[in-house]
C-alpha positions in Angstrom: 0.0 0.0 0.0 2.6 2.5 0.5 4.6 1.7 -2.8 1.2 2.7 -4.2 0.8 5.8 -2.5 4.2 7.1 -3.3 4.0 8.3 -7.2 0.9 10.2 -6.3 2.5 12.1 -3.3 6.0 13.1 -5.7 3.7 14.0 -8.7 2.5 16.8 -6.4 5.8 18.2 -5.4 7.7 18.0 -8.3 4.4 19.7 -10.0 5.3 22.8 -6.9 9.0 23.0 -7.3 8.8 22.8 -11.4 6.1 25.8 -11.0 8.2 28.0 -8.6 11.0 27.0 -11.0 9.6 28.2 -14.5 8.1 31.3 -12.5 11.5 32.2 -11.3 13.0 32.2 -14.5 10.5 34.0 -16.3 10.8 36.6 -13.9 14.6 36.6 -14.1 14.1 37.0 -18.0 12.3 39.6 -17.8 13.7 41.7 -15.3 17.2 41.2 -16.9 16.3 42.4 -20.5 14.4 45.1 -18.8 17.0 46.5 -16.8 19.3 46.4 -19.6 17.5 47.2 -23.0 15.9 50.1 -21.8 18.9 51.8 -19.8 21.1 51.2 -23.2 18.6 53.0 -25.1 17.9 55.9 -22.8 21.7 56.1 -22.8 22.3 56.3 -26.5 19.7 59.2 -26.5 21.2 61.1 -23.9 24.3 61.1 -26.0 22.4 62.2 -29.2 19.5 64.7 -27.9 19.0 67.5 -26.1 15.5 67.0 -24.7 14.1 65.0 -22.1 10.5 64.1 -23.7 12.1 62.7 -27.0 14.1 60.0 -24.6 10.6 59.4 -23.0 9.0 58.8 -25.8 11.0 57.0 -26.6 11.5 54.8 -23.7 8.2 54.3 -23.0 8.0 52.9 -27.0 10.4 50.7 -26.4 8.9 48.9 -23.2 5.9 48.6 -24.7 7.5 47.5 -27.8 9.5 44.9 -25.4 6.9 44.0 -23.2 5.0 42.6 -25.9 7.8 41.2 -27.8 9.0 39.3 -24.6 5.5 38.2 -23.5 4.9 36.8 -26.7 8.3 35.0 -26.7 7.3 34.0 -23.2 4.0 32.6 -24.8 5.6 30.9 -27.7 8.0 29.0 -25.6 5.3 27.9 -23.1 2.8 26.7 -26.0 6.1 24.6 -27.4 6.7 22.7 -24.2 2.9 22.1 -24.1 2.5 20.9 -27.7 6.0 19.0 -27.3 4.1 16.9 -24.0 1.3 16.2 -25.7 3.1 14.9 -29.0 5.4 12.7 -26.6 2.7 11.7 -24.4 0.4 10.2 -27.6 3.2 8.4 -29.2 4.3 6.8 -25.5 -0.1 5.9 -25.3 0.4 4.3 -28.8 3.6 2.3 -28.0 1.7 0.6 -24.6 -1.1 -1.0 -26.7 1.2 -1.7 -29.4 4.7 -2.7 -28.5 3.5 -3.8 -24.3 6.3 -6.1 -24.2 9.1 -3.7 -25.5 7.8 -0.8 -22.7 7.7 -2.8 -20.2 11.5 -3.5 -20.6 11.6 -0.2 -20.3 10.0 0.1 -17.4 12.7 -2.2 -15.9 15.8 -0.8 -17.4 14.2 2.6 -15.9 14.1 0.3 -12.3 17.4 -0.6 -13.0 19.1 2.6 -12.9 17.8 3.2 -9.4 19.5 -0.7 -8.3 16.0 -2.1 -8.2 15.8 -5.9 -8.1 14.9 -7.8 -10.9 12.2 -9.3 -9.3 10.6 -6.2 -8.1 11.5 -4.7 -11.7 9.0 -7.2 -13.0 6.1 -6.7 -10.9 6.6 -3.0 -11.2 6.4 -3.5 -14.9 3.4 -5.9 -14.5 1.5 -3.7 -12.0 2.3 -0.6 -14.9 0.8 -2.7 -17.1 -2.6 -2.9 -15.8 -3.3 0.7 -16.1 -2.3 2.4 -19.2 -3.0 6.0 -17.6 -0.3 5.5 -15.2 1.8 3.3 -17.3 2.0 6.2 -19.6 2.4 8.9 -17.1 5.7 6.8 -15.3 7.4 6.6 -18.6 7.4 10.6 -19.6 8.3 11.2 -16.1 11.3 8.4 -15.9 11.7 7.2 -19.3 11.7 11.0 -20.8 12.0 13.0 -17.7 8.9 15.2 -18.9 7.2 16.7 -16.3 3.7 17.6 -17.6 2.9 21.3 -18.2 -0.5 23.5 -16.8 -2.4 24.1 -19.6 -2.2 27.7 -19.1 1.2 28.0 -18.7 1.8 29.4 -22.2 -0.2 32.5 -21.0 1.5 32.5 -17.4 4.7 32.7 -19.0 3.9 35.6 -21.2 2.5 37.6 -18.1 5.5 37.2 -16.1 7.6 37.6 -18.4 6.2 40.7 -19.9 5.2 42.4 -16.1 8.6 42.0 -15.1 10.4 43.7 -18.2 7.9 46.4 -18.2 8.7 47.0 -14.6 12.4 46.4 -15.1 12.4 49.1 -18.3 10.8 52.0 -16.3 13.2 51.4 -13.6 16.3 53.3 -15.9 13.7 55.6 -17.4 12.2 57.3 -14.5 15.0 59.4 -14.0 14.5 61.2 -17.3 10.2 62.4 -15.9 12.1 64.6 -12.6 15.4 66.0 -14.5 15.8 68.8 -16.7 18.8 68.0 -18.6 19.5 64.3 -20.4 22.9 64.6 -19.3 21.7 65.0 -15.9 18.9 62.2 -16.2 21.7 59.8 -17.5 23.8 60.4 -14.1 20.8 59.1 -12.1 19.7 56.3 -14.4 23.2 55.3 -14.2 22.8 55.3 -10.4 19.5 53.3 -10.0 19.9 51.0 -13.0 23.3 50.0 -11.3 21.9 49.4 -7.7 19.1 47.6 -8.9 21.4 45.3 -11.1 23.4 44.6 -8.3 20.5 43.6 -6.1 19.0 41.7 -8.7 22.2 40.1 -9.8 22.7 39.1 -6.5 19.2 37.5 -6.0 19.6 36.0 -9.0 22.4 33.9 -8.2 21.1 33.7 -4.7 18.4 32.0 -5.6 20.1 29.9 -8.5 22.3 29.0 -5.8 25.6 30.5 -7.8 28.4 33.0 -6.6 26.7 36.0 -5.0 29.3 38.7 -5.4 30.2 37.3 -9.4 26.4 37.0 -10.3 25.7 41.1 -8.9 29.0 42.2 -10.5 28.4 40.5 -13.8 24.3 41.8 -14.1 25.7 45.5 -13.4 28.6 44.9 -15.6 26.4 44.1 -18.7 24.2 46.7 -17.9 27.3 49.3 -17.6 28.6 47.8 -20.6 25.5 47.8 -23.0 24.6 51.4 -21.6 28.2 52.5 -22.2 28.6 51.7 -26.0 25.0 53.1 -27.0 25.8 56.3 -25.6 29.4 56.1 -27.3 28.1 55.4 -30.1 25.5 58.2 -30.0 28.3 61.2 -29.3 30.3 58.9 -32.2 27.6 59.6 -34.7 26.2 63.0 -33.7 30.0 64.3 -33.2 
């Protein structure tokens, strides 16, 4: 009874963890393109005009231009991994019915990875076998390492993703609404943008469990370095 228990009770925390996972790093997407790709652009235009609105214009184009660009990549990636499940998942229901005897070797060589005994291999396979449902569902999960998508994950991914670079994007352009200059506006997107990289490169690789200090210093360094060449190349052009 408790063998039997046990795929049901895993199925709903690796369904939690591979949530909080894809959320996390649609929201990391997000936020890092919108950090950056905003705070280049308002940084090329400070270099190249001499008014504020024509930067916010701008800006504000190119969130909404990016937001909708990244939500739909965020959509089209989700609806992939969906259709991809489904396609696997019918041609794993076809081979049960059809090859039984070649699956459930599978099933066993799956078993056998994890130094399961032959014996028990066998009536795993054999238990499997009586309920195609489940038979099905073990073998994208073991066989394939699938885990199966929410069906509205395609649209969860484009919301995340899009929120967070729209939020990301206004971050270096709010400077430019309270300063009178460009020049001046650049100084304190520079400041912001690079504080928030920082803290966001840091809880980046806090959370992915990587080098703290090297994940903050290369997100700010990116940002410093994309921000830095659109604004050279903006004095380069308009010199």
């Amino acid at each position: 009874m408790p063998v039997s228990k046990l795929p049901h009770h895993h199925h709903h925390h690796s369904e939690k963890h591979f949530g909080r996972t894809l959320a996390l790093r649609d929201v990391i997407v997000g936020l890092s393109d919108g950090l950056t790709v905003p705070f280049a652009l308002a940084a090329g235009l400070s270099g190249a005009v001499h008014n504020n609105s024509i930067i916010i214009t701008a800006g504000l184009a190119e969130i909404i231009a990016g937001t909708i660009s990244m939500g739909l990549g965020g959509y089209l990636a989700g609806q992939t991994e969906i259709d991809y499940y489904a396609g696997e998942e019918k041609r794993e229901a076809k081979e049960v019915i059809e090859i039984p005897q070649e699956e459930e070797r599978e099933v066993k060589e799956v078993l056998a990875a994890y130094g399961i005994s032959s014996h028990l291999q066998t009536q795993v396979a054999q238990e499997l076998a009586q309920d195609h449902t489940k038979w099905v569902d073990f073998m994208m999960r073991f066989e394939l390492g699938l885990e199966k998508p929410d069906p509205k994950q395609a649209y969860s991914s484009a919301l995340r993703i899009g929120l967070a670079y729209a939020a990301g994007g206004m971050v270096p352009l709010s400077a430019y609404f309270f300063c009178a200059t460009p020049l001046e506006g650049l100084k304190i997107s520079a400041f912001i943008t690079i504080i928030c990289l920082l803290v966001f490169g840091y809880w980046k690789a806090y959370l992915t469990e990587q080098n703290r200090l090297k994940g903050s210093l290369m997100m700010a360094l990116t940002g410093i370095l994309a921000s830095g060449a659109a604004f050279g190349m903006a004095k380069l052009i308009n010199h």
